[in-house]
KOLFI-828927 format. One line per field, with one value per residue: x, y, z of N, C-alpha, C in turn; residue in one letter; residue number from 1. Coordinates in Angstrom, 2 decimals. Each point is the difference from the previous one (the first is absolute). Example, Ala and Ser with C-alpha at 12.3 -4.5 7.8 and 13.67 -1.06 7.14 Angstrom:
2
nxx: [13.19	-0.35] .
nyy: [-5.69	1.05] .
nzz: [7.80	-0.72] .
caxx: [-0.89	0.82] .
cayy: [1.19	1.19] .
cazz: [0.00	0.06] .
cxx: [0.90	-0.77] .
cyy: [1.20	1.09] .
czz: [0.00	0.73] .
aa: [A	S] .
i: [1	2] .
END
This chain:
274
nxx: [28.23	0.89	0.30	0.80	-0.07	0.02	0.81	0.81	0.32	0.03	0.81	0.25	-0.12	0.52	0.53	0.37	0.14	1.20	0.76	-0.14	0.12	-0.24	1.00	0.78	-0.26	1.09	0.00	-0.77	-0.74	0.82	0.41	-1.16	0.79	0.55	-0.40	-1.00	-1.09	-0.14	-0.82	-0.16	0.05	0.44	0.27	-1.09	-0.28	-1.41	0.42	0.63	0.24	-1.28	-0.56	0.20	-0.05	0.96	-0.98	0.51	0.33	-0.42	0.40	1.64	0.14	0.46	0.70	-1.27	-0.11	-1.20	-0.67	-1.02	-0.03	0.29	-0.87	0.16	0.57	-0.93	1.05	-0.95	0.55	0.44	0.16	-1.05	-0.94	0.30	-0.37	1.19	-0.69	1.30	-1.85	0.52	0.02	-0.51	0.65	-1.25	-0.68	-0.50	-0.60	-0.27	0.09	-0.81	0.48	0.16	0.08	1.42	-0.69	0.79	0.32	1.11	-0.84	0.97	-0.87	0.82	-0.27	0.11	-0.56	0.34	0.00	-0.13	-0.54	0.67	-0.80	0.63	-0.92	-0.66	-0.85	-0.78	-1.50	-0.83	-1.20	-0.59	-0.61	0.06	1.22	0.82	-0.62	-0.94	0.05	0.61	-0.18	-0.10	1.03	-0.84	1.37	1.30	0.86	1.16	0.69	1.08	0.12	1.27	0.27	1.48	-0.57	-1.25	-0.29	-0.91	-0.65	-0.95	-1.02	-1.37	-1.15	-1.13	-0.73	-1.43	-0.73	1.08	0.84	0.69	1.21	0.17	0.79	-0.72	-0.43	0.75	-0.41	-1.14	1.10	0.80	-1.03	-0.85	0.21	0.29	-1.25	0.95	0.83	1.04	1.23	-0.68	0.36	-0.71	1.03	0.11	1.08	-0.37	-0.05	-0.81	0.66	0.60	-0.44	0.84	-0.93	0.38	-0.46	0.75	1.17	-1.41	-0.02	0.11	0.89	0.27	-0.21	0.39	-0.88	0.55	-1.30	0.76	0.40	0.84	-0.80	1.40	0.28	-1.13	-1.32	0.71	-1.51	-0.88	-1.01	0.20	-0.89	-0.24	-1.29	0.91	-0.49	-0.45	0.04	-1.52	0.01	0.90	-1.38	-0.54	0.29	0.17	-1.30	-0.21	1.15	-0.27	0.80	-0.12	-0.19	1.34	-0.93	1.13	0.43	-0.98	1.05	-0.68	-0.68	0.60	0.55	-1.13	-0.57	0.63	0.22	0.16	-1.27	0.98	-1.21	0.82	-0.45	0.29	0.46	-1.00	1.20	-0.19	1.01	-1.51] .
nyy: [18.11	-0.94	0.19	-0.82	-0.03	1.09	-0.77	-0.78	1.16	0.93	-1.34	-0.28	1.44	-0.07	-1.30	1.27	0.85	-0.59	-0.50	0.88	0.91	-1.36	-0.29	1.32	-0.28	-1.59	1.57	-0.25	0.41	0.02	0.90	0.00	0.91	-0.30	-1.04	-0.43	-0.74	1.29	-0.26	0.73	-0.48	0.99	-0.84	0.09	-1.18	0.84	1.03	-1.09	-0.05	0.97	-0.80	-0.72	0.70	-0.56	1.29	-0.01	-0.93	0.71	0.86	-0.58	-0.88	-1.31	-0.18	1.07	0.45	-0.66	-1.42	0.29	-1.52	0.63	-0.43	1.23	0.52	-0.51	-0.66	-1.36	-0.07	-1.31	1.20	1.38	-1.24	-0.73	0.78	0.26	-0.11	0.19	-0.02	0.90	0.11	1.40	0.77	0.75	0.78	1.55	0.93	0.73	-0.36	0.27	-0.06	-0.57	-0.82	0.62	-1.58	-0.19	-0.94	-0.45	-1.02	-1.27	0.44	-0.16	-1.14	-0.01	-0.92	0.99	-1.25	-0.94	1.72	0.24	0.02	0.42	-0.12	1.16	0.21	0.26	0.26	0.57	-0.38	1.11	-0.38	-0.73	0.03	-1.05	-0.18	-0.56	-0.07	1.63	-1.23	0.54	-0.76	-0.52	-0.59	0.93	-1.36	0.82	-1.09	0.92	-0.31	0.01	-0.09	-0.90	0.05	0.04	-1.01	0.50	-1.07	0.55	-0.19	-0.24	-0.13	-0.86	0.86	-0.96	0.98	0.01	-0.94	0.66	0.86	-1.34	0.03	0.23	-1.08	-0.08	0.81	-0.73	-0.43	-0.93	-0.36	-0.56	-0.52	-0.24	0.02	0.56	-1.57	1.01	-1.01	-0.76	-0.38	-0.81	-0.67	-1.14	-0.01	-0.82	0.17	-0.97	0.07	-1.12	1.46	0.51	0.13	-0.72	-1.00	0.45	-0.88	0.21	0.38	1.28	0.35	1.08	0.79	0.70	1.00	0.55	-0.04	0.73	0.80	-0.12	-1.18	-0.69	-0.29	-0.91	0.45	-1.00	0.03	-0.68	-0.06	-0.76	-1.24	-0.64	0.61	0.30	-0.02	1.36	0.51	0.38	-0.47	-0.98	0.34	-0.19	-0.95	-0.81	0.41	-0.25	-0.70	0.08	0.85	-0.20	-1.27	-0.15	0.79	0.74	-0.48	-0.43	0.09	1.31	-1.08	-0.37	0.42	-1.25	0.71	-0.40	-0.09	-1.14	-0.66	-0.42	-1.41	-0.18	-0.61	-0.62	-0.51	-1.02	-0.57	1.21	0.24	0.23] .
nzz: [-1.30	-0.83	-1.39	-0.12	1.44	-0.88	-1.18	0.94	0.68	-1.19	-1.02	1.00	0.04	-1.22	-0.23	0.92	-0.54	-0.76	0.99	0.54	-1.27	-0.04	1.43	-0.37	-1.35	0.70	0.71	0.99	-0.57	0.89	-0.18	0.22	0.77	-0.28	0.27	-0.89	1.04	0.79	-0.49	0.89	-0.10	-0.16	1.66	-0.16	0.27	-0.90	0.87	0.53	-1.51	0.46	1.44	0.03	-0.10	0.96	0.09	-1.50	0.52	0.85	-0.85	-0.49	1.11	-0.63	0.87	0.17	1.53	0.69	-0.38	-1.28	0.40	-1.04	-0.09	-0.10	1.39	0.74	0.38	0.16	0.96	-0.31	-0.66	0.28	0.48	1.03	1.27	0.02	1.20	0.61	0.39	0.84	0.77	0.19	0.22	0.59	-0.73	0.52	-1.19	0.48	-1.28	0.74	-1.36	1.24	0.37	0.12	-0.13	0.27	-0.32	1.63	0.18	-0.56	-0.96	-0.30	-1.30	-0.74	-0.95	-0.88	-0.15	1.32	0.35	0.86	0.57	0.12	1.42	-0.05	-0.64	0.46	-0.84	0.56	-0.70	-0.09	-0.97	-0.46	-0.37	0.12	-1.51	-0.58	-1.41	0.26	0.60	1.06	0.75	1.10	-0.06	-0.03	0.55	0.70	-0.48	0.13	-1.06	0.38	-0.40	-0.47	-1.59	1.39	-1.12	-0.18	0.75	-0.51	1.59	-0.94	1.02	-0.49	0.60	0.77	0.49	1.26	-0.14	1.75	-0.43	0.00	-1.33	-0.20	0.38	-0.66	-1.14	-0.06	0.54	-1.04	-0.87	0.53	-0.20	-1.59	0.48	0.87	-0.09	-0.62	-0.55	0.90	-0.21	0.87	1.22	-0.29	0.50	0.70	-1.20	-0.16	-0.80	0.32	1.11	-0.70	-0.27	-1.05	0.03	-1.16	-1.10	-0.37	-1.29	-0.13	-0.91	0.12	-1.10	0.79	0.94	0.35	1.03	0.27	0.00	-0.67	0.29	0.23	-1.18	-0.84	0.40	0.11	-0.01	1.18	-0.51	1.15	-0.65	1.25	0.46	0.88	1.45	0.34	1.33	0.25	0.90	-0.56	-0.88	1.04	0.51	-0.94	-0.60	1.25	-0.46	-1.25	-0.41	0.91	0.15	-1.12	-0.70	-0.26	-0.01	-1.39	-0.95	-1.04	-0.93	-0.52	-1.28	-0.40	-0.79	-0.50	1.54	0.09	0.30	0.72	-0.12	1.46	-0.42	0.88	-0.25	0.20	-0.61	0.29	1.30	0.50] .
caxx: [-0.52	0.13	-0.88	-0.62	-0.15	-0.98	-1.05	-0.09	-0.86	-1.53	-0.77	-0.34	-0.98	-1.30	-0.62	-1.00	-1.36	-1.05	-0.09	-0.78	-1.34	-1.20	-0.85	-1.01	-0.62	-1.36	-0.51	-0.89	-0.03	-0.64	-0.19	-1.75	-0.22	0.35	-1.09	-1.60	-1.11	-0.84	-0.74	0.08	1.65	1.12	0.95	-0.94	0.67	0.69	0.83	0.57	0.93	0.89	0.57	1.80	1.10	-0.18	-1.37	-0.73	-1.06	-1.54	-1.16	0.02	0.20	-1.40	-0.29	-0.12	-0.63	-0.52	-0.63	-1.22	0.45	-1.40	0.00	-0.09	1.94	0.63	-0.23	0.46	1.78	0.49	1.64	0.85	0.36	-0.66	0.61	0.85	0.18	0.74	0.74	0.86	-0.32	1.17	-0.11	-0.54	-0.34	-0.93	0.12	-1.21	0.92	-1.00	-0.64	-0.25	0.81	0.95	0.77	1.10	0.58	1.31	1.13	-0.08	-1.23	0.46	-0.05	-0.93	1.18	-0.67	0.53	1.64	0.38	-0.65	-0.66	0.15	-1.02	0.85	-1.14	-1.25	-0.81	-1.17	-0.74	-1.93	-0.66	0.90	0.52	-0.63	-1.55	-0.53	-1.25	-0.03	-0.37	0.81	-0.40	0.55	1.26	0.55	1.41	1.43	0.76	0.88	0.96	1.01	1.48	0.97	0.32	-0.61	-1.26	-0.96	-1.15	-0.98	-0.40	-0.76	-1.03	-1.71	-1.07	-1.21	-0.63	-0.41	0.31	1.45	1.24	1.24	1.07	-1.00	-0.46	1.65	0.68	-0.89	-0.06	1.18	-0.52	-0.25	1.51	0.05	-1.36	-0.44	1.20	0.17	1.45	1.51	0.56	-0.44	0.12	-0.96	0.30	0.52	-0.83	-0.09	-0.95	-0.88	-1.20	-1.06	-0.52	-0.64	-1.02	-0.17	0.53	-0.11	0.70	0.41	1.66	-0.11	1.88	-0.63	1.05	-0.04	-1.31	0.22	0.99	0.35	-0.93	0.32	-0.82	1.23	-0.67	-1.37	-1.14	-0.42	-1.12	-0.83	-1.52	-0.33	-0.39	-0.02	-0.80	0.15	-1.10	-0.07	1.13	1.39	0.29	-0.12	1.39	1.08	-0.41	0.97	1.21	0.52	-0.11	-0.97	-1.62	-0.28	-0.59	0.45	1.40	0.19	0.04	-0.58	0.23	0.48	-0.04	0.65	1.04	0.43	0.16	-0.56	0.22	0.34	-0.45	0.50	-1.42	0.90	-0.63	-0.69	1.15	0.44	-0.84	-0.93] .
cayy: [-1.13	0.20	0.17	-2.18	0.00	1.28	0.00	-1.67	0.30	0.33	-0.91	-0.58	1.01	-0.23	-1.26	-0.52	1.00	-1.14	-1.50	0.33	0.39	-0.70	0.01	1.30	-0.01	-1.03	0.23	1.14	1.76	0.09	1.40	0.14	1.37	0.65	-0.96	-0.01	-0.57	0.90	0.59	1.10	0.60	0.18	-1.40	-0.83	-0.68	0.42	0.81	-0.07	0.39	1.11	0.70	-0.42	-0.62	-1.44	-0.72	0.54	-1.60	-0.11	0.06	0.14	-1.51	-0.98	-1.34	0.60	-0.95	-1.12	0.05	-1.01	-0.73	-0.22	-1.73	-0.05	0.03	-1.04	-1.89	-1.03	-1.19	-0.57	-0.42	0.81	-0.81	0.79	0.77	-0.61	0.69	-0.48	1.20	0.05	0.68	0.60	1.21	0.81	1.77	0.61	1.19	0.78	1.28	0.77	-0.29	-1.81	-1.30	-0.82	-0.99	0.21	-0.86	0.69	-0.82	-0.58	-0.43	-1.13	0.57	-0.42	-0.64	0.30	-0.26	0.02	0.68	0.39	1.04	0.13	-0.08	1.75	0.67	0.18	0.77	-0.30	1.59	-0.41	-0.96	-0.41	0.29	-1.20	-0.43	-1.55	0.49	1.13	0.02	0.39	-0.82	1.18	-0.30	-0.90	0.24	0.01	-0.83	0.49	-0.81	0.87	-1.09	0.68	1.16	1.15	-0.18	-0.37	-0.81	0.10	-1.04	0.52	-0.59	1.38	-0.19	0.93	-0.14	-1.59	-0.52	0.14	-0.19	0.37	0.69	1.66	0.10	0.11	1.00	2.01	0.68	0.88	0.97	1.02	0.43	0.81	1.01	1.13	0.33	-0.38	-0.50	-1.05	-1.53	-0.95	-1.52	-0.79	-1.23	-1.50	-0.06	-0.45	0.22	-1.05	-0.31	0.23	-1.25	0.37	-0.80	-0.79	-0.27	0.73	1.37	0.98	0.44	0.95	1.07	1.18	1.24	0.35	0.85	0.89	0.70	0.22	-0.77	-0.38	-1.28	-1.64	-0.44	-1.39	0.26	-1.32	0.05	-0.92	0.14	-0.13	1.25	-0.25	0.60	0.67	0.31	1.55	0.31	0.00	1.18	1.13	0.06	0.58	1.46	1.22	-0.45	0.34	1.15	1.43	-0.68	0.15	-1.74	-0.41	-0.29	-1.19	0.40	-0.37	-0.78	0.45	-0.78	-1.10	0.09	-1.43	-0.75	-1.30	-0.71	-1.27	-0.31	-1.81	-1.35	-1.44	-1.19	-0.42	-0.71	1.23	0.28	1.27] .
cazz: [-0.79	-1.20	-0.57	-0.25	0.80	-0.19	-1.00	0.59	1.08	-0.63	-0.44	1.38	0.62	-1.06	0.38	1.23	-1.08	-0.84	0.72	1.03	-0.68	0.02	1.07	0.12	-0.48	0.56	1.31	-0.39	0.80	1.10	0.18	-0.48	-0.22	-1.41	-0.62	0.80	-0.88	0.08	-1.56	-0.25	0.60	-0.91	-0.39	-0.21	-1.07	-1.39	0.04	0.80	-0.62	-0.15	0.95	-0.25	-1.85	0.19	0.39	-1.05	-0.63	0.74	-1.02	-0.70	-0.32	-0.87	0.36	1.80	0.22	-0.46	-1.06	0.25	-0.03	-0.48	-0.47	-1.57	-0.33	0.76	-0.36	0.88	-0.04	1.09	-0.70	1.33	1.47	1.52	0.49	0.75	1.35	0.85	1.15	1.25	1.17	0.47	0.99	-1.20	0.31	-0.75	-0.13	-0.68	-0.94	0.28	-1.37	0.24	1.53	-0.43	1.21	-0.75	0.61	0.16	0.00	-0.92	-0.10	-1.14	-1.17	-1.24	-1.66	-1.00	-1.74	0.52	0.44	1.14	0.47	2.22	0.58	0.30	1.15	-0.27	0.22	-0.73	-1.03	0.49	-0.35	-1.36	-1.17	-0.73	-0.11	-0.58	-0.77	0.41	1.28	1.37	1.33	1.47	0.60	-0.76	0.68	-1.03	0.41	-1.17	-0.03	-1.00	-0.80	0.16	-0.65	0.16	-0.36	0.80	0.23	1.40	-0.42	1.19	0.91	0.82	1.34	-0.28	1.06	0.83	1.24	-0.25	-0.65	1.32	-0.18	0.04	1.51	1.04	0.30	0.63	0.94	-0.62	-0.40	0.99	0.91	-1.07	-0.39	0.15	-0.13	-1.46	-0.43	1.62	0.15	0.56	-0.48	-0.25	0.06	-1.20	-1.24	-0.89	-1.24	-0.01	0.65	-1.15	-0.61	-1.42	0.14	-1.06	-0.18	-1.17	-0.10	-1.42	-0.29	-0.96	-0.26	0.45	0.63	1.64	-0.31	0.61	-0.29	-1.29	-0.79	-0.61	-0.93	-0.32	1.48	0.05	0.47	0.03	0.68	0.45	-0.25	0.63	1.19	1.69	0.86	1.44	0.97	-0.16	1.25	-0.38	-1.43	0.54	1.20	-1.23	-0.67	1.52	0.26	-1.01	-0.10	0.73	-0.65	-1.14	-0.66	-0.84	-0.21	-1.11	-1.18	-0.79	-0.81	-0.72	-1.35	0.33	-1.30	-0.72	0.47	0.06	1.74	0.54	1.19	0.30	0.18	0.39	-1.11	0.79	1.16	0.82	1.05	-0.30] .
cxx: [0.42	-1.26	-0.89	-0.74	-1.68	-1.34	-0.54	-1.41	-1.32	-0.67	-0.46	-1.43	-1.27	-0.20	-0.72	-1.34	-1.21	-0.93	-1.11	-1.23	-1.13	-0.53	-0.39	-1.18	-2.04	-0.40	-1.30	0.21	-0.62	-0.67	-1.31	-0.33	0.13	-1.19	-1.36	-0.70	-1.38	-0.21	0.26	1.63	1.19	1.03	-0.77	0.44	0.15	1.27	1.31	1.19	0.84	0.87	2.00	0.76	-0.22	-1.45	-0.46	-0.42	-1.29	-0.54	0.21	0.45	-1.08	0.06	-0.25	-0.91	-1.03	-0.82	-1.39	0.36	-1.74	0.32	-0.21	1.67	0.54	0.63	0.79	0.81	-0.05	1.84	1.21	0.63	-0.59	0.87	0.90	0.42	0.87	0.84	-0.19	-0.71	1.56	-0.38	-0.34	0.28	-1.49	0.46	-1.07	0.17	-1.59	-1.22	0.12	0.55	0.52	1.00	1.70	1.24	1.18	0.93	-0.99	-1.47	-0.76	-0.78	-1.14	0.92	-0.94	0.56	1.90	0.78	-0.41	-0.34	-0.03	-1.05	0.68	-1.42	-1.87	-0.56	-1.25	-0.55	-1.38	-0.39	0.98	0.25	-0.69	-1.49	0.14	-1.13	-0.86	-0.58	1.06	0.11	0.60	1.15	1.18	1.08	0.68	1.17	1.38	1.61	1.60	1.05	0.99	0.35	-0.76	-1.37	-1.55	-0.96	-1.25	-1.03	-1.49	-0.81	-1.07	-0.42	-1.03	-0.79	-1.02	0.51	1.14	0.79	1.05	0.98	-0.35	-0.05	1.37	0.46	-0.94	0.46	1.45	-0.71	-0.43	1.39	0.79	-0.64	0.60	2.12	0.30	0.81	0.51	-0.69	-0.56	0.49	-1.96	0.57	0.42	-1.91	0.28	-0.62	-1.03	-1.52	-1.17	-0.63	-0.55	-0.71	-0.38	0.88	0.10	0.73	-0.13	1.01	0.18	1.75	-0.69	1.38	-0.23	-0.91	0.35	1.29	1.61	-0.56	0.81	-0.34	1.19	-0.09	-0.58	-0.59	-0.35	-1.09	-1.17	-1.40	-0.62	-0.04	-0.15	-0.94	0.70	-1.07	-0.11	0.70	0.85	0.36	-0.28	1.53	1.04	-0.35	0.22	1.05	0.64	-0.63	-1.44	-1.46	-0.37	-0.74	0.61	1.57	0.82	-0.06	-1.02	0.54	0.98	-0.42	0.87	1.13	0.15	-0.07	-0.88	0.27	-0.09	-0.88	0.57	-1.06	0.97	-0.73	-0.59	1.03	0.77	-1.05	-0.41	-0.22] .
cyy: [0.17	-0.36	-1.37	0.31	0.74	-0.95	-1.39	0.68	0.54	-0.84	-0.96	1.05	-0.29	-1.13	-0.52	1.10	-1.07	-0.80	0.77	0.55	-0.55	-0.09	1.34	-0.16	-0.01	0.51	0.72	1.29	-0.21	1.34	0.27	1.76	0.66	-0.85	0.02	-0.74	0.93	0.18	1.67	0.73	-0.29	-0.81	-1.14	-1.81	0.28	0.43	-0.83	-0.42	1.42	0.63	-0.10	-0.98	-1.57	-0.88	-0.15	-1.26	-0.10	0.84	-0.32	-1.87	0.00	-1.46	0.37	-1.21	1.22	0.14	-1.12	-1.18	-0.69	-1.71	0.19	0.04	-1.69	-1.26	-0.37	-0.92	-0.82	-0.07	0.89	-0.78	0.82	1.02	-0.53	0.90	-0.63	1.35	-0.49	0.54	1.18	1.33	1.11	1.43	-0.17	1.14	0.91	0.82	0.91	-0.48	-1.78	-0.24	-1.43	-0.66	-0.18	-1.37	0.49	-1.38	-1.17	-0.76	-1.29	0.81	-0.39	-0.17	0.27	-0.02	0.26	0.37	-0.09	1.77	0.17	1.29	1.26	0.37	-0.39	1.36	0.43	1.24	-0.41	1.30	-1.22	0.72	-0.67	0.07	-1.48	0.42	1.00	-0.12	0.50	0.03	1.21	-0.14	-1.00	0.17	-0.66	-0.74	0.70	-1.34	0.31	-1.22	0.79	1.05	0.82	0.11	-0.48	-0.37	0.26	-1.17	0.91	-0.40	1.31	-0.60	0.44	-0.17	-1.90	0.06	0.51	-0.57	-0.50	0.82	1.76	-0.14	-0.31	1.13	1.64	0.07	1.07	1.60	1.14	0.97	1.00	0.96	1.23	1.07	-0.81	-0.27	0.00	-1.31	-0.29	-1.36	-0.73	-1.47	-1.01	-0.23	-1.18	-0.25	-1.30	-0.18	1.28	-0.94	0.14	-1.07	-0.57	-0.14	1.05	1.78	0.88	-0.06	0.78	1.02	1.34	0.56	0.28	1.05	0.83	0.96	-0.63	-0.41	-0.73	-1.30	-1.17	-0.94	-1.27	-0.23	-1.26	0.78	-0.99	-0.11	0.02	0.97	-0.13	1.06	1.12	0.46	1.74	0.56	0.50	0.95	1.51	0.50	0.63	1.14	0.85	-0.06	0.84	1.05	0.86	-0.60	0.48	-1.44	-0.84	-0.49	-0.39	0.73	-0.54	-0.90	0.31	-0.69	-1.06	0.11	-1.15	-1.18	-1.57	0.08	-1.42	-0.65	-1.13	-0.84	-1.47	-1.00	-0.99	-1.28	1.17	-0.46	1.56	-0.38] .
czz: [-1.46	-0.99	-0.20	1.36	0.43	-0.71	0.21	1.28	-1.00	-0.23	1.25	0.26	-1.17	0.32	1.26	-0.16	-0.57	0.46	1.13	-0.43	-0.09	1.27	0.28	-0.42	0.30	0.98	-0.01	1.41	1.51	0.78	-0.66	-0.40	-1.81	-1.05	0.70	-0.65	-0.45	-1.56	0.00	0.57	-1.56	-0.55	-0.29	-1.02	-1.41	-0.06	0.64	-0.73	-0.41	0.90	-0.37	-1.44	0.50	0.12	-1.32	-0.47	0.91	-1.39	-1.24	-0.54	-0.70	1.14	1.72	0.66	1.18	-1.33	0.58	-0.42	-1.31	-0.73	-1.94	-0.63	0.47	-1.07	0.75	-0.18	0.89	0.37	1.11	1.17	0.75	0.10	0.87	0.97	1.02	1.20	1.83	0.93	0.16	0.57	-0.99	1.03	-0.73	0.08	-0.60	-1.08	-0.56	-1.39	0.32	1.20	-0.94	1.03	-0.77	0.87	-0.28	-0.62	-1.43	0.53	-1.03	-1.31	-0.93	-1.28	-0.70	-1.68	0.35	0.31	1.96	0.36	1.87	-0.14	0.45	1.08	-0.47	0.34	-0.38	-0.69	0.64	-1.00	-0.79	-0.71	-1.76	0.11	-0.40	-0.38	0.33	1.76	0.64	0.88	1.32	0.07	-1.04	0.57	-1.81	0.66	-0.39	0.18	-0.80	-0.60	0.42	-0.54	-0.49	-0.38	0.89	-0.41	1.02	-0.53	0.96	0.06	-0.31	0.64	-0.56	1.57	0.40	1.29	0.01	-0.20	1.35	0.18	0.45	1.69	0.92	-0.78	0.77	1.56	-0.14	-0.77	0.86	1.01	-0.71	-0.84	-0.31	-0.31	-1.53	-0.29	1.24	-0.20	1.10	-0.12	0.29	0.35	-1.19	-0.80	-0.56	-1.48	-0.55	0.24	-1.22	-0.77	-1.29	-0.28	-1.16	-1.14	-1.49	0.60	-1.29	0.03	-0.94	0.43	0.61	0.78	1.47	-0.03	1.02	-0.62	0.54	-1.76	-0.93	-0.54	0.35	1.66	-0.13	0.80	0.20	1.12	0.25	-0.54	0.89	1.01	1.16	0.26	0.83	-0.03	-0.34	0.97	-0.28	-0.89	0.71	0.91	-1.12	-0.45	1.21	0.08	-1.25	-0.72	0.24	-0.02	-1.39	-0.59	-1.25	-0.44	-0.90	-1.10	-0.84	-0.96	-1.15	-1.49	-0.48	-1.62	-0.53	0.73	0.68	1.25	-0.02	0.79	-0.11	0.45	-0.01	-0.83	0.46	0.75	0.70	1.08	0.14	1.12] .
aa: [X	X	X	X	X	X	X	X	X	X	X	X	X	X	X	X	X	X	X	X	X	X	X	X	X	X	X	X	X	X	X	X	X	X	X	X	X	X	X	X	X	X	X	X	X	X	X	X	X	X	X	X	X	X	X	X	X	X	X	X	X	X	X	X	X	X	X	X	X	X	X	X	X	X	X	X	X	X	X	X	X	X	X	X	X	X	X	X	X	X	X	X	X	X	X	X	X	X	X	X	X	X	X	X	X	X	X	X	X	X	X	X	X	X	X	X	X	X	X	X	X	X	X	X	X	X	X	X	X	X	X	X	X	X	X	X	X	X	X	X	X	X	X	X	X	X	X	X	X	X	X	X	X	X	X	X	X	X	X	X	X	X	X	X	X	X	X	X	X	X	X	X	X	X	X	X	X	X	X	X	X	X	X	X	X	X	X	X	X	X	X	X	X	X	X	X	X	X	X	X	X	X	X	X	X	X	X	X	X	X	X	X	X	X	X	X	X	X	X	X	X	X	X	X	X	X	X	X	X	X	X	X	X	X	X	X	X	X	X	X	X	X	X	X	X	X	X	X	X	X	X	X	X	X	X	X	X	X	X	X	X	X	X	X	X	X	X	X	X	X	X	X	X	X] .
i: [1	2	3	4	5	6	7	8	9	10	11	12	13	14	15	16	17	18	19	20	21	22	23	24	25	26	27	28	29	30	31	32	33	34	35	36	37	38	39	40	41	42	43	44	45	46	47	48	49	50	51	52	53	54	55	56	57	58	59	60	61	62	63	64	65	66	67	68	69	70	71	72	73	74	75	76	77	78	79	80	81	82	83	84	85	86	87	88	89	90	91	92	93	94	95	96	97	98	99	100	101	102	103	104	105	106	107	108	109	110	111	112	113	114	115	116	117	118	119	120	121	122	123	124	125	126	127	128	129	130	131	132	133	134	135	136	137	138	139	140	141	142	143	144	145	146	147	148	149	150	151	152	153	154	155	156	157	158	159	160	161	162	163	164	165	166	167	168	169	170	171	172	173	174	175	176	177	178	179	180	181	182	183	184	185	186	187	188	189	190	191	192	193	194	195	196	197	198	199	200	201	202	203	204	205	206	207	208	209	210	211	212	213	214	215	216	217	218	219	220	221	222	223	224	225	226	227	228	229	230	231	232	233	234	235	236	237	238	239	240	241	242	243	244	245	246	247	248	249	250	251	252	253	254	255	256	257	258	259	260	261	262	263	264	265	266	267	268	269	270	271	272	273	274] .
END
């Protein structure tokens, strides 16, 4: 290879460096062993920046998540729009990555537009208790919607639960769970998922700049967390706390500091359909 040839092939090896860095970025840690929710254990969340150089924004970001969604940071807009949801039915997995049960779609699940950007529909999963508070309250159950763009950036969008009535979505998956109880990172298909049959039930929302609450913790996360509180069953919180990691009661990062930051509430203007 001559030398034009050499330096035509480096600058090709850095530019695909560049160009790919953000979807690394955007991943989170599937592997639960080296991380913990246990208060007393070493990897504990304070700590879960020290474990690895790359982990060093779980202690050391200013924009982590979750946070209390307190009404003294809030204002209201009618100016965000709805949420613009345009998803699919398609062929999912589950997987038990032991620290959650992450449904993970194989195929195009459609997307979400967020300030014109699109966002494709990558996987779900849930935390018990919440992550997320609302005016230091804390609800039994919070699924995570995770959404990626082309160039890598991410959007989650999430749902609480508080003890009621079941969750459908919960009740087509405990028999997958159960099945996974007791085995950690295989994949389970699940068939054809549709994401449509989650239900958020109300048009309002938060929108806030945050981070991936799990390790790597990376920031620049737009957050859209539903106002409105769906129902599951004690049932159901029990089937998941056996399913995931060991009938731990816990799964959900502590809160983090909201720092400088404003929360977004979208309220539709009274010619908005609500």
């Amino acid at each position: 290879m001559d030398n034009k040839s050499l330096r035509i092939s480096s600058i090709l090896i850095v530019l695909f460096i560049i160009l790919c860095a953000p979807c690394a970025k955007s991943q989170e840690v599937d592997d639960e062993h080296e991380f913990t929710y246990d208060p007393d254990s070493p990897n504990r969340p304070d700590h879960w920046g020290e474990i690895h150089p790359e982990w060093i924004m779980c202690n050391q970001g200013d924009l982590q998540s979750p946070i209390d969604l307190t009404h003294k940071r809030v204002q209201t807009t009618s100016k965000l729009g709805r949420l613009d949801r345009d998803y699919k039915s398609a062929n999912a997995t589950l997987i038990n990555r032991g620290h959650d049960m992450m449904l993970r779609w194989m195929g195009g699940a459609g997307h979400i537009h967020i300030n014109g950007t699109e966002y494709q529909l990558d996987q779900l999963h849930w935390h018990t208790p919440s992550e997320h508070t609302v005016n230091g309250r804390r609800y039994n159950l919070e699924l995570h919607l995770v959404h990626q763009s082309a160039d890598g950036k991410i959007a989650v969008v999430g749902i609480m639960y508080k003890i009621g009535r079941p969750d459908s979505v919960l009740s087509l998956m405990e028999p997958y769970f159960k099945a996974l109880a007791s085995t950690k990172g295989v994949e389970m298909s699940v068939g054809f998922m549709d994401p449509r049959d989650i239900k958020i039930g109300s048009r309002k929302y938060y929108r806030y700049i945050g981070s991936l609450t799990t390790p790597p913790c990376h920031q620049n996360v737009i957050w859209t967390i539903v106002k409105k509180v769906r129902t599951v069953s004690r049932e159901q919180l029990h089937g998941f706390h056996g399913a995931v990691h060991d009938d731990a009661k816990s799964n959900a990062r502590p809160v983090q500091p909201l720092n400088k930051r404003w929360i977004k509430l979208f309220r539709p203007d009274d010619h908005q359909n609500k």
